[in-house]
C-alpha positions as CSV (number, residue, x, y, z in Angstrom):
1,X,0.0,0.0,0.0
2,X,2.9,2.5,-0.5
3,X,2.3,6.0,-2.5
4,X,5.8,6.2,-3.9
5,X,8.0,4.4,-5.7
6,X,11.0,2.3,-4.9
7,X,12.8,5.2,-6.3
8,X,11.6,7.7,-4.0
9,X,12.3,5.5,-1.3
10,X,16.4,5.5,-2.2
11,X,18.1,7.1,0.7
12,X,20.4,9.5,-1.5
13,X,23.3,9.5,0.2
14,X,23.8,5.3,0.4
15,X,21.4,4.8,-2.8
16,X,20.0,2.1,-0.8
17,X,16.7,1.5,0.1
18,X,15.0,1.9,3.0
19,X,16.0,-1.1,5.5
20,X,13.1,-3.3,5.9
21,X,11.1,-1.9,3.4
22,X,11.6,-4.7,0.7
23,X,10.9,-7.5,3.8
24,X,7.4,-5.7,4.4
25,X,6.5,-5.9,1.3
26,X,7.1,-9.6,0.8
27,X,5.5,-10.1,3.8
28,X,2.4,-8.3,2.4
29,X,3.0,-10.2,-1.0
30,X,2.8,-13.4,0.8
31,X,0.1,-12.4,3.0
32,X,-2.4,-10.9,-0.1
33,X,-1.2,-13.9,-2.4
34,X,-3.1,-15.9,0.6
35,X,-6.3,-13.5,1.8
36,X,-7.2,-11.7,-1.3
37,X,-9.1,-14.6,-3.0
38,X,-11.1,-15.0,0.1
39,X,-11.2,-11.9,0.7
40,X,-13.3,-11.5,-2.8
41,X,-15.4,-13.9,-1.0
42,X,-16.2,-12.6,2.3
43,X,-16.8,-9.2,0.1
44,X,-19.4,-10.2,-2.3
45,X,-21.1,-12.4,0.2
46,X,-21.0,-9.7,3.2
47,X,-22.6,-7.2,1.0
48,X,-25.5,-9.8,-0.1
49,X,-25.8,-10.7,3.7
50,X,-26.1,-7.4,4.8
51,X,-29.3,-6.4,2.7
52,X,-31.1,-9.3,4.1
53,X,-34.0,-7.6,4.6
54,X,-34.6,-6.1,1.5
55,X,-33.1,-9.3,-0.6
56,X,-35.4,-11.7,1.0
57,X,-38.7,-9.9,0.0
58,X,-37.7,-9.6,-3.5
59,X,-36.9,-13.4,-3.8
60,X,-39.6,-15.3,-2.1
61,X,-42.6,-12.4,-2.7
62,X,-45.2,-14.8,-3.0
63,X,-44.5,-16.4,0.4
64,X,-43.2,-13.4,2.6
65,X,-45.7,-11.0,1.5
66,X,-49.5,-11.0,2.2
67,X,-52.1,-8.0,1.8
68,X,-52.7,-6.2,5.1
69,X,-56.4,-6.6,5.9
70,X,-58.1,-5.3,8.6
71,X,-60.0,-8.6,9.8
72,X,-58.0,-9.9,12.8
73,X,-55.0,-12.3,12.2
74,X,-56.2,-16.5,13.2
75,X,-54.5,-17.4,16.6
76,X,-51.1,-18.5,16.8
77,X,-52.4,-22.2,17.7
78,X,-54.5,-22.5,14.8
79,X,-51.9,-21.3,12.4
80,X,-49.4,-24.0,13.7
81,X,-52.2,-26.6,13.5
82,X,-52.9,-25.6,10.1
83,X,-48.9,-25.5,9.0
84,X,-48.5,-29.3,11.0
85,X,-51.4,-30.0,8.7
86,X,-50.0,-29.3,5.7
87,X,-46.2,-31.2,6.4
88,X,-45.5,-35.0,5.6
89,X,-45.6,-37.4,7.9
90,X,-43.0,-38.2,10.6
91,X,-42.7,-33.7,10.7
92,X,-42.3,-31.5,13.9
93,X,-42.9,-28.3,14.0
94,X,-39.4,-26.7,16.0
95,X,-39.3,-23.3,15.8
96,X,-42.1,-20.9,15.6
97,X,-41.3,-17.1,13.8
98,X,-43.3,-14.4,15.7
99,X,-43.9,-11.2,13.5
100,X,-46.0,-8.4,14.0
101,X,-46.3,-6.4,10.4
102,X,-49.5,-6.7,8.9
103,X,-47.9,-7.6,5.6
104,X,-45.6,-10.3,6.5
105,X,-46.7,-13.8,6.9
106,X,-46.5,-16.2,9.4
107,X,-43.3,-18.7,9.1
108,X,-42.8,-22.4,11.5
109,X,-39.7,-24.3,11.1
110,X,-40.3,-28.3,10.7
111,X,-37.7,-30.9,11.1
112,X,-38.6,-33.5,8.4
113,X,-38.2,-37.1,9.0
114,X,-34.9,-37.2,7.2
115,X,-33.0,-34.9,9.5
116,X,-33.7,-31.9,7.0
117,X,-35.3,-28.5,7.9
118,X,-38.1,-27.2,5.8
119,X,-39.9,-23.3,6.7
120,X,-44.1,-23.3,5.9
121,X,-45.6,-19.9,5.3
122,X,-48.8,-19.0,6.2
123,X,-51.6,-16.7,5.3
124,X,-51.9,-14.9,9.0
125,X,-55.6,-14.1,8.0
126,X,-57.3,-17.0,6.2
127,X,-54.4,-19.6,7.2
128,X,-53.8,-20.7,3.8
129,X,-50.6,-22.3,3.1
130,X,-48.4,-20.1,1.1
131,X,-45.0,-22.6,0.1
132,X,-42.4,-24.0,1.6
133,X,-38.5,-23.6,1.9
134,X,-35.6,-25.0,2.8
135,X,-34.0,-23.9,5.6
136,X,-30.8,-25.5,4.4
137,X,-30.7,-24.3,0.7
138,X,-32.5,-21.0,1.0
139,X,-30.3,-17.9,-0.7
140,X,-29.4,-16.4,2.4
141,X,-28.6,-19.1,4.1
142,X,-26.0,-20.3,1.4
143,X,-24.9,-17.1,1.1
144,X,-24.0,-17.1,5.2
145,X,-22.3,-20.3,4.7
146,X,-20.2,-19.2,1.7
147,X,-19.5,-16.3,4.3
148,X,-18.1,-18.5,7.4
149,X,-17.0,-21.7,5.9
150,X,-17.5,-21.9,1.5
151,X,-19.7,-24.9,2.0
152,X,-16.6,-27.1,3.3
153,X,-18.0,-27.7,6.8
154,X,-15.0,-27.3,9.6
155,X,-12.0,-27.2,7.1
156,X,-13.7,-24.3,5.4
157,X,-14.5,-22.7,8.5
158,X,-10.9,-22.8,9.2
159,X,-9.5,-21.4,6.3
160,X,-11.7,-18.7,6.7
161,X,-10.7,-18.1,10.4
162,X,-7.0,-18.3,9.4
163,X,-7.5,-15.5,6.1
164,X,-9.1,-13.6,8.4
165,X,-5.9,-13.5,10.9
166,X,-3.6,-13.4,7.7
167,X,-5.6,-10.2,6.7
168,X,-4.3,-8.5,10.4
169,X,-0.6,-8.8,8.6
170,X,-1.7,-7.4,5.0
171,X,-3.1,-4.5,6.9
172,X,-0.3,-3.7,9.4
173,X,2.4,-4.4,6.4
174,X,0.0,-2.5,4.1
175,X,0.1,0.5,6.5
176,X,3.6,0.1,7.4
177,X,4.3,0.4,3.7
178,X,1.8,3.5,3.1
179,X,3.4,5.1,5.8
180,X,4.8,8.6,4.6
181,X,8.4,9.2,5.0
182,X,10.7,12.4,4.2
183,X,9.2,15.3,2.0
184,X,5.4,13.5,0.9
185,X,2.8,15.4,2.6
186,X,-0.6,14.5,3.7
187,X,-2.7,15.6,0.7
188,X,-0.4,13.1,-1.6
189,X,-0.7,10.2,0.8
190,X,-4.6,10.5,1.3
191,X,-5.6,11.7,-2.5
192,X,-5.1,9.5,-5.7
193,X,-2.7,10.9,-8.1
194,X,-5.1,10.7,-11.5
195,X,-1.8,12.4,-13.0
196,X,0.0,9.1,-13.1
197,X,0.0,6.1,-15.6
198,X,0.7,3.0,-16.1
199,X,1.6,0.8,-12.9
200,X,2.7,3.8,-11.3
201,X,-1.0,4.9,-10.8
202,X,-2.7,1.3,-10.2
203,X,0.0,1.3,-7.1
204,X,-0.9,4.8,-5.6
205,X,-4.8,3.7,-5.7
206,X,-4.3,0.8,-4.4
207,X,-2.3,2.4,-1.6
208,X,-4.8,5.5,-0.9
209,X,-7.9,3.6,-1.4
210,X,-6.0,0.5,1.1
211,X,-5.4,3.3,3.9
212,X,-9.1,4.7,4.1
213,X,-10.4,1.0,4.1
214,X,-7.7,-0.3,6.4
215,X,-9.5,1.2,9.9
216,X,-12.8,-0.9,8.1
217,X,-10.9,-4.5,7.3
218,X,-9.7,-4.5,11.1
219,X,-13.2,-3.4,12.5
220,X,-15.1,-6.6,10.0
221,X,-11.9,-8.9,11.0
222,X,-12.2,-7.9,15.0
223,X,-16.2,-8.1,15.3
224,X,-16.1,-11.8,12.8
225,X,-13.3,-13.6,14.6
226,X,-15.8,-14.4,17.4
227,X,-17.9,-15.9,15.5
228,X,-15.4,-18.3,13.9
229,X,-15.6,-22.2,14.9
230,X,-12.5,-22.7,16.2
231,X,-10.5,-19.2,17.4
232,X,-14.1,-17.6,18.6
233,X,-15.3,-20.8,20.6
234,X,-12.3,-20.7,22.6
235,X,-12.4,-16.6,23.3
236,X,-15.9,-17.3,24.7
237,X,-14.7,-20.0,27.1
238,X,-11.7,-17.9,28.1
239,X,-14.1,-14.7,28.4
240,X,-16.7,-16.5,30.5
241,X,-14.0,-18.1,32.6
242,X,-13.3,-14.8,33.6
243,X,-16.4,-13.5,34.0
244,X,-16.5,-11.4,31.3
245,X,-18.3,-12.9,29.0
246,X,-22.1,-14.5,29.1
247,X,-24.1,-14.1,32.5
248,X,-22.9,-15.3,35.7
249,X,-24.4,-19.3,36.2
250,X,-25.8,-19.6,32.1
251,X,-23.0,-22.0,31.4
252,X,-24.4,-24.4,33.7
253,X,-27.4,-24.6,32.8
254,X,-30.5,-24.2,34.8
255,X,-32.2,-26.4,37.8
256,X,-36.0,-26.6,36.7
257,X,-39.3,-28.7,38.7
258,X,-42.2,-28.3,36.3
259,X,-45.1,-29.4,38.2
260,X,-48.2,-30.6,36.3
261,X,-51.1,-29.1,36.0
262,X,-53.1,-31.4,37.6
263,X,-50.9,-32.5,40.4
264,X,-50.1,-28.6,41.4
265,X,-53.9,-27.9,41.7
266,X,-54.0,-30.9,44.2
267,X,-50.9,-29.6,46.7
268,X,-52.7,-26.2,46.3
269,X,-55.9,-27.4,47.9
270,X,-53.8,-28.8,50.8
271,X,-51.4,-26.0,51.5
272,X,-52.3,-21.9,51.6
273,X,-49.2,-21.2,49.2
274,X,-49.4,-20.6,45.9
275,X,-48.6,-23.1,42.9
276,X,-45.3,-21.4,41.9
277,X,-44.1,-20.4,45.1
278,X,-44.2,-24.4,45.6
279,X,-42.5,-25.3,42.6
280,X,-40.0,-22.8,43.3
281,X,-39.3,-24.0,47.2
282,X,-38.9,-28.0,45.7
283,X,-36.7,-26.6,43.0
284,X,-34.1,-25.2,45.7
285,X,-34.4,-28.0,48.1
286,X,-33.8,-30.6,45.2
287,X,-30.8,-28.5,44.8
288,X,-29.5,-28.0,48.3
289,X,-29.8,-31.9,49.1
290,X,-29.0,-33.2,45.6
291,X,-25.1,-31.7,45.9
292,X,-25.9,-31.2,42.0
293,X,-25.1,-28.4,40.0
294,X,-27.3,-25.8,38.6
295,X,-26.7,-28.1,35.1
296,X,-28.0,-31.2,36.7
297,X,-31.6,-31.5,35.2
298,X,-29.9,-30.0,31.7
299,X,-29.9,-31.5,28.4
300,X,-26.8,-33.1,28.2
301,X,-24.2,-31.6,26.0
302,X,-27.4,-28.8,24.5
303,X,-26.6,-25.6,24.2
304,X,-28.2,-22.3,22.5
305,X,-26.3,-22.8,19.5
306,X,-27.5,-26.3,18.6
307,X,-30.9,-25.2,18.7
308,X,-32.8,-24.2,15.4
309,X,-32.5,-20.9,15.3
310,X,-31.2,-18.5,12.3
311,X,-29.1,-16.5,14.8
312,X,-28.4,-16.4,18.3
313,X,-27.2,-13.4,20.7
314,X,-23.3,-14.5,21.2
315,X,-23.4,-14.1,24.8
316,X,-25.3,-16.9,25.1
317,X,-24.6,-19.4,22.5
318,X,-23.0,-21.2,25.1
319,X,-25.7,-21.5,27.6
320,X,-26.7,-24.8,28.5
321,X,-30.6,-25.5,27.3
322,X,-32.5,-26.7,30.5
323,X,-34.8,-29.7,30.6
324,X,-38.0,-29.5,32.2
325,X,-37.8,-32.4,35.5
326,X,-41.7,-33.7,35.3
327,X,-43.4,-34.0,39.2
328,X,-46.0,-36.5,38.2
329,X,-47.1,-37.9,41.5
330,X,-48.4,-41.0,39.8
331,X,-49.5,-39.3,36.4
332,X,-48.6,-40.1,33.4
333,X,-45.8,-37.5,32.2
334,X,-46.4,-38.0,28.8
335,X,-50.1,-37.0,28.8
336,X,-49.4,-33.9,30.5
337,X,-50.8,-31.2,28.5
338,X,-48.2,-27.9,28.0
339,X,-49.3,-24.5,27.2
340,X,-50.2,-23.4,23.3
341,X,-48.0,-21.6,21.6
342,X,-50.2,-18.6,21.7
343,X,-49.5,-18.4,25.4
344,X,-46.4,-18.6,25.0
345,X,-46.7,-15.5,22.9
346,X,-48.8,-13.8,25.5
347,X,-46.0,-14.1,28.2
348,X,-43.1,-13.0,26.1
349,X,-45.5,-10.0,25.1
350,X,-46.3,-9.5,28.5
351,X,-42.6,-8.9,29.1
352,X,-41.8,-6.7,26.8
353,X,-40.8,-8.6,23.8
354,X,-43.3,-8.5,21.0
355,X,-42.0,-9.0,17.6
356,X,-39.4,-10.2,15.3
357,X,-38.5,-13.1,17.5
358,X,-38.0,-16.6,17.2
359,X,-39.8,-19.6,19.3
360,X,-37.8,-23.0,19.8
361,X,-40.7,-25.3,20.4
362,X,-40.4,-27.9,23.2
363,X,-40.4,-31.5,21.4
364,X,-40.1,-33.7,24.3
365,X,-42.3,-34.0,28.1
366,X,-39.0,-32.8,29.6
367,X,-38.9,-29.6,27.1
368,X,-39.0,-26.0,27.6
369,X,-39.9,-22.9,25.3
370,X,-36.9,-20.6,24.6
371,X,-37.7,-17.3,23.3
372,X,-34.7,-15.8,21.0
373,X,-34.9,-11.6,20.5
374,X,-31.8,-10.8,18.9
375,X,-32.8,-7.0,17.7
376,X,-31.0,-4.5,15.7
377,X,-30.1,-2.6,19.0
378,X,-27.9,-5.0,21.2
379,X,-29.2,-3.4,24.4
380,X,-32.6,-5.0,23.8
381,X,-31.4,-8.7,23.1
382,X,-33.2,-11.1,25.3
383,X,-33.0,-14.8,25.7
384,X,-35.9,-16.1,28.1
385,X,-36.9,-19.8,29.4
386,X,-40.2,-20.7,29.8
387,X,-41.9,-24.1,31.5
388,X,-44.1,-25.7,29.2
389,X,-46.3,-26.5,31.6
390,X,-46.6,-23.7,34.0
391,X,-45.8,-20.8,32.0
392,X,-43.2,-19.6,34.5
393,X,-40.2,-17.5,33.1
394,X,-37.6,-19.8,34.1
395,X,-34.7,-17.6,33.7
396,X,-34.6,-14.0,31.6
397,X,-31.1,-13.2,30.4
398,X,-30.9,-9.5,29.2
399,X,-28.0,-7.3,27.6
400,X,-27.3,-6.0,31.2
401,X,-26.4,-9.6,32.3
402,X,-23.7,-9.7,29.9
403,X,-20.0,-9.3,30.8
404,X,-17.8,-6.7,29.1
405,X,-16.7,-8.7,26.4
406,X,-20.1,-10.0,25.9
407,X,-21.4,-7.0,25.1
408,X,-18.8,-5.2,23.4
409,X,-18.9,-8.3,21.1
410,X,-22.7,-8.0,20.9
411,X,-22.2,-4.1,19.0
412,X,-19.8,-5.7,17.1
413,X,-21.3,-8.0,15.8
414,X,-24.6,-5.5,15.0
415,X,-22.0,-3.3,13.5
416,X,-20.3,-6.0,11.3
417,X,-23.8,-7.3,9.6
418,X,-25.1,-3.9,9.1
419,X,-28.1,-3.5,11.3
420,X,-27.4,-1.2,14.2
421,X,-27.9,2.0,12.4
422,X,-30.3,1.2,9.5
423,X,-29.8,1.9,5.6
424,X,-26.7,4.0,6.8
425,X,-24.8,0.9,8.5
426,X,-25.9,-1.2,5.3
427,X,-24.1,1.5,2.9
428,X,-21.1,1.6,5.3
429,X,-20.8,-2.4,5.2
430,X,-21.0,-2.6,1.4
431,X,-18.8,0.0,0.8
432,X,-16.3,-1.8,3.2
433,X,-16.8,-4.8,1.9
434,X,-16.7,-3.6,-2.1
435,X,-13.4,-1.4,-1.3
436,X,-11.8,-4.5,-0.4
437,X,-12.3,-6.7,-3.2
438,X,-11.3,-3.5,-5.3
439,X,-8.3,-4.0,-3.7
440,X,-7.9,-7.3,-5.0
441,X,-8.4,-6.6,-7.9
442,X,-5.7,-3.4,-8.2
443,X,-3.1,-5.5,-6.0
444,X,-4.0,-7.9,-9.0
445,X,-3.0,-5.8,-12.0
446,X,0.0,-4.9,-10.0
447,X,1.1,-8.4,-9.7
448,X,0.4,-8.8,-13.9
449,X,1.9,-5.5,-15.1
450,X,5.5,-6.1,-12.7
451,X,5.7,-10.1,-12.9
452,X,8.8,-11.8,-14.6
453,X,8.3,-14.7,-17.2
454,X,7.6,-17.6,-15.7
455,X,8.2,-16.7,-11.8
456,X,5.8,-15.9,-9.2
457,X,6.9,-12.1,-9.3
458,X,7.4,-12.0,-5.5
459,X,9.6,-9.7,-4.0
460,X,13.3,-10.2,-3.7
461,X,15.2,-10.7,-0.1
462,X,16.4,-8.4,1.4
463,X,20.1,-8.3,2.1
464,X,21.6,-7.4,5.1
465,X,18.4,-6.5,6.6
466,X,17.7,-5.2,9.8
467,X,16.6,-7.2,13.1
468,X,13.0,-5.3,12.5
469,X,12.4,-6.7,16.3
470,X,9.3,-4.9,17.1
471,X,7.7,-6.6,13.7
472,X,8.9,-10.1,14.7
473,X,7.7,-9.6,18.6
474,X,4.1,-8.3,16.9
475,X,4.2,-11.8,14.6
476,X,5.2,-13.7,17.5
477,X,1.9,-12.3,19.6
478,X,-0.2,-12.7,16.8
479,X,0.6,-16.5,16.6
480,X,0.2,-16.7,20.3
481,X,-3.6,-14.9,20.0
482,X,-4.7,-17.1,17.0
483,X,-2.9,-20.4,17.5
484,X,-3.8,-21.5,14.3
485,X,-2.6,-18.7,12.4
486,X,0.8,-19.2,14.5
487,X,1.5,-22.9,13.0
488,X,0.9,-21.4,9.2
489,X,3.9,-18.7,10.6
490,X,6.0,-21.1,11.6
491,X,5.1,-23.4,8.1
492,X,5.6,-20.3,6.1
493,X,9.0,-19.9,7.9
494,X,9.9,-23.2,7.2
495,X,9.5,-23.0,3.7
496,X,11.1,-19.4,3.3
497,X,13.9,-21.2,4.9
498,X,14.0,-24.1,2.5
499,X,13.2,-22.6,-0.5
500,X,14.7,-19.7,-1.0
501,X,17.4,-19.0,1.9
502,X,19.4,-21.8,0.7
503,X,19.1,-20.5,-2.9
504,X,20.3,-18.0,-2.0
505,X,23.7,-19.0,-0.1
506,X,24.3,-21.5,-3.3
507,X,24.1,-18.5,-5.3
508,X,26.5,-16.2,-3.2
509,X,28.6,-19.6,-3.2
510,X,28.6,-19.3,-7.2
C-alpha cells in the first residue's frame, strides 16, 4: 500500500533503500497472495448478507408478502395446526417465527423425517398455506455459509478463520508500507494521483484507497473472529471463565421442577401457598440436598447454539438448554398437557418482547420454550426460558447480564452485519466490503503488469536486513492470539527457509 516508488524511497546518500522496506513488502506479498481470494469472497457475500431484509422480500414475494387486511389475524395455535397439517408425515414443527407487520406472513420451522429443515408460510388471516422452503438451501442461508466456511463444513471454516488472521498482517504491512516518509505530505498520501500512468498509478490507488479502508478491514476482522468455529469458541470460554463474557451461572445450565397441572392444583388445595411459590421452594431444596449443580436437570451436552435458530445473541450461544424435571405424582408425564403456543406468545408480550423473535418449540415431556430476541439494537437482546407446563419465566437473560466482552462483542457484531444503524450501516458495510475486493483486484493488476516470465513475481530478499524486532515480537503475539494462524507462521518460515534461503547462499557460493 505505498504512495511512492522504490525510487523515491532510495536514501540518497547510500542509494539504498530503506531497511526493511523490501521485507514488508514480501510479507504483504505473501500475506495478499493468501487472503485476497477469500477476501473476494467474504466481500461479495457480506454485502448480499447485509441487505437481508430487502433481498429476501424480493426473492420469495409470493411467500413473505401477504395483503394487510383489517380482519384480525387467526390465533397463533391455529396457524401451527394448520402448518403441522400441511407437512408429511413423521414432521415436527421446532421453531415458531413471531412477526407483527401486517404484511408479513406467518413462518414455523419443521424438522422432516430425514434430519432436513423445511420453513411453511402461512396466510396470518385466512391460514392458507403459502409454500415452503428449505431452511438449508435457501439464498441467504448459502450465502452465510459461503461467508463463514465456503460450503466445506469445519475445514472451510478454518481457512476462513486463518485468512481472516492473515488479513491482520496485510493490513499492518500494508500501512507500514503507506506510511509517509521524508518530503510526501498528507494531501499526496490521502488523495489519488489521477496524474499518473501505467503501474505507477494502479500502485498509488491501491495504496490510498488500502489506507481509508484499512481502519474498516480490522473493524469486519475484530467483530467476525468471534464468530469463527474454532478461534471464537475458545475466546468465549476464556471470556466467560473470567467472567467477562455470558451471565454469571448460564453455562451451567438451569435447575428446573415443572409441576403438572393437575398434580399442582392438588398440593394447592392442601397448602395456603401458591402453585409457583411451591415449585420454586422443591426446585431449591432438590438443589441444596441433591449436591448437583445448577446443570444437573440439563440436556446433556445442549446448548443455544445447537438449537434451530437462524441467529443467536453470542453471549449466550454457550448457555446450557434446560430440561424440564416432570413432578407426576403418579400421572402419566407424557399425557401432561403444555401450554399453546399462543400463550407462549402472551407471556413474552407480557414482558416486553413483541415482535421479530423466534420460538424453539419444546419436542419432548421434559422440554422448555426458549424465546430468541436478537434485535437490531444490542441493548434490547433477550433470551428467556419458559416451563411448558406452568408458563413460569424460568430464567430472563438481558443485555445487562452480559460481561464486558459479551457486550462489546454484541455491537460488534450489530455493527459488522449492518443493522445497528439502519440503511446507513448497510451502505457503510457494502462499501467496506466492495473497497476491499477492489483491492484485490488493483493488487491484482499490480502483480500482472511487474511479474517476470515464468516466476511468481514476488519480491526479492532483502540483504543485510535489519533485526526489525518490534515486527517479529508483533508476529510472534499474533501467533500466540490465533494459534492456528501461529503454526501457518512457523510453516511459512519453514518454507522461506527451504526454499529460497538456501538459494540463495548457493548463489552467493557461485
Amino acid at each position: 500500500m505505498s504512495t511512492t516508488t522504490a525510487a523515491q524511497r532510495i536514501n540518497p546518500a547510500t542509494g539504498a533503500t530503506n531497511a526493511g522496506y523490501r521485507t514488508l513488502w514480501r510479507w504483504h506479498f505473501y500475506a495478499g497472495l493468501f487472503v485476497m481470494p477469500f477476501l473476494v469472497v467474504l466481500a461479495i457475500t457480506g454485502t448480499l448478507y447485509c441487505f437481508q431484509p430487502q433481498i429476501e422480500p424480493l426473492l420469495y414475494r409470493h411467500r413473505l408478502i401477504v395483503e394487510s387486511q383489517a380482519t384480525p389475524r387467526l390465533p397463533d395455535n391455529a396457524l401451527l395446526a394448520k402448518a403441522r397439517a400441511a407437512m408429511p408425515p413423521g414432521s415436527s414443527a421446532v421453531t415458531a417465527v413471531i412477526a407483527s407487520d401486517p404484511r408479513r406472513s406467518t413462518e414455523y420451522v419443521f424438522r422432516l423425517a430425514d434430519g432436513n429443515k423445511l420453513s411453511v408460510y402461512l396466510n396470518p388471516y385466512n391460514g392458507e398455506v403459502l409454500g415452503t422452503l428449505s431452511v438449508e438451501r435457501r439464498f441467504m442461508q448459502v450465502d452465510r455459509m459461503l461467508h463463514r466456511k465456503l460450503l466445506l463444513g469445519k475445514p472451510g471454516e478454518l481457512l476462513m478463520e486463518l485468512a481472516a488472521c492473515w488479513t491482520l498482517v496485510m493490513i499492518g504491512t500494508g500501512v507500514a508500507l503507506w506510511w509517509p516518509r521524508e518530503k510526501t505530505t498528507a494531501r499526496a498520501a490521502l488523495l489519488p494521483r489521477l496524474t499518473l500512468k501505467g503501474r505507477p498509478l494502479w500502485k498509488n490507488l491501491h495504496a490510498v484507497m488500502g489506507i481509508w479502508l484499512a481502519l474498516g478491514a480490522l473493524a469486519f476482522v475484530l467483530t467476525g473472529l468471534p464468530w469463527s468455529g474454532s478461534w471464537g469458541q475458545q475466546f468465549k470460554a476464556l471470556a466467560t471463565a473470567a467472567n467477562l463474557g455470558a451471565p454469571p451461572g448460564s453455562w451451567g445450565g438451569l435447575p428446573l421442577r415443572s409441576v403438572l397441572p393437575g398434580a399442582r392444583r392438588e398440593r394447592d388445595s392442601s397448602t395456603n401457598r401458591p402453585a409457583q411459590s411451591e415449585a420454586n421452594s422443591e426446585q431449591h431444596a432438590h438443589d441444596e440436598h441433591s449436591g448437583h449443580s445448577s446443570g444437573a436437570n440439563s440436556m446433556p451436552g445442549m446448548v443455544m447454539d445447537d438449537l434451530p435458530l437462524p441467529l443467536a445473541p453470542w453471549a449466550v450461544g454457550n448457555t446450557r438448554v434446560p430440561s424440564s424435571a416432570v413432578i407426576h405424582d403418579g400421572a402419566d408425564a407424557d399425557a401432561a398437557p403444555a401450554l399453546p403456543l399462543g400463550r407462549i406468545v402472551q407471556i413474552a408480550a407480557s414482558l416486553g418482547v413483541k415482535d421479530s423473535y423466534n420460538i424453539v418449540l419444546p419436542t419432548s415431556a421434559t422440554g422448555v420454550y426458549t424465546v430468541s430476541y436478537f434485535p437490531d439494537d444490542p441493548k434490547n437482546e433477550r433470551t428467556l426460558y419458559i416451563d411448558q407446563y406452568s408458563g413460569a419465566v424460568l430464567k430472563d437473560i438481558r443485555y445487562s447480564d452480559y460481561g464486558a466482552v459479551s457486550k462489546a462483542v454484541s455491537y460488534g457484531t450489530s455493527l459488522h452485519m449492518g443493522r445497528y444503524f439502519g440503511l446507513a450501516n448497510q451502505i457503510l458495510c457494502a462499501a467496506i466490503s466492495l473497497g476491499l475486493a477492489a483491492m484485490a483486484a488493483t493488487g491484482c493488476v499490480m502483480w500482472w503488469k511487474r511479474r517476470p516470465q515464468r516466476t511468481l513475481g514476488a519480491p526479492s530478499r532483502e540483504r543485510g536486513a535489519p533485526p526489525m524486532r518490534g515486527w517479529k515480537t508483533g508476529l510472534v503475539l499474533l501467533g500466540i492470539v490465533f494459534p492456528l494462524m501461529g503454526a501457518t507462521l512457523v510453516a511459512v518460515w519453514v518454507l522461506d527457509w527451504l526454499l529460497f534461503a538456501r538459494t540463495a547462499r548457493r548463489l552467493t557460493r557461485g
